[in-house]
C-alpha positions in Angstrom: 2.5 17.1 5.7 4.1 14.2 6.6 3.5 11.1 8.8 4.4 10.8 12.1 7.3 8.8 13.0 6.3 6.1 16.0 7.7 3.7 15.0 4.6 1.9 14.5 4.0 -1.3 12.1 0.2 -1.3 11.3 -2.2 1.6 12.0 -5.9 0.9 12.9 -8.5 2.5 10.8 -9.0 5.3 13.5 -5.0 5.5 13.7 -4.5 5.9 9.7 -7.3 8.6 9.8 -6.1 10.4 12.2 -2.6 10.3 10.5 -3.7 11.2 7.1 -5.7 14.2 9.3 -9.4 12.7 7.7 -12.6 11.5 9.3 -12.3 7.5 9.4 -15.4 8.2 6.6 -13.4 10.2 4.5 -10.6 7.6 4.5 -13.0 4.9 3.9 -14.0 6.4 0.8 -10.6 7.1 -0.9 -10.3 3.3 -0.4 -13.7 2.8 -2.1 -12.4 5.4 -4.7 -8.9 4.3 -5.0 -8.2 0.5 -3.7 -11.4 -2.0 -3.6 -13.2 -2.6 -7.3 -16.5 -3.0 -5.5 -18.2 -2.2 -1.9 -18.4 -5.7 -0.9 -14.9 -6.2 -1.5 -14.7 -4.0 1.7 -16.7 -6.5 3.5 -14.2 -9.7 3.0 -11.9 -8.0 5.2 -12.6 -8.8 8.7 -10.4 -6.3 10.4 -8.8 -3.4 8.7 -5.0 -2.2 9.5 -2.5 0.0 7.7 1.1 -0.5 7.1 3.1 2.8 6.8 3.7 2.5 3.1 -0.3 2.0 2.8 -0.6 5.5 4.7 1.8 6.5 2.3 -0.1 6.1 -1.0 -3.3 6.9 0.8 -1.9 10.3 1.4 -0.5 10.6 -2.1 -3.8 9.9 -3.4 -5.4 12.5 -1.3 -3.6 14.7 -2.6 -5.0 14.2 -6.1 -8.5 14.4 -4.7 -10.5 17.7 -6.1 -11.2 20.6 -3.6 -14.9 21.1 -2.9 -15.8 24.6 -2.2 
């Protein structure tokens, strides 16, 4: 799958979601899992926005994530 081209600079965290096709929890917890060291790490961020190359690695990494059945 690949990401849609709008020309866009920075995604909201409802606008990465969507892209990556994941619930805005999902994508909160391959951040947990794959970017912050530590939950409140999370909360020094005051508002959260994706770059395309962010969406990028995000999806990569979701990629790599084990299928539950």
């Amino acid at each position: 799958m690949q990401l849609t081209r709008t020309g866009k600079s920075q995604y909201s965290e409802q606008e990465a979601a969507e892209e990556l096709g994941v619930s805005v929890h999902e994508l909160r917890t391959m951040i947990r899992s794959h970017v912050v060291d530590r939950d409140e790490d999370l909360n020094n961020v005051p508002v959260t926005t994706f770059q395309p190359s962010d969406l990028l690695i995000l999806r990569l990494l979701s990629r790599k994530r084990p299928e539950s059945d």
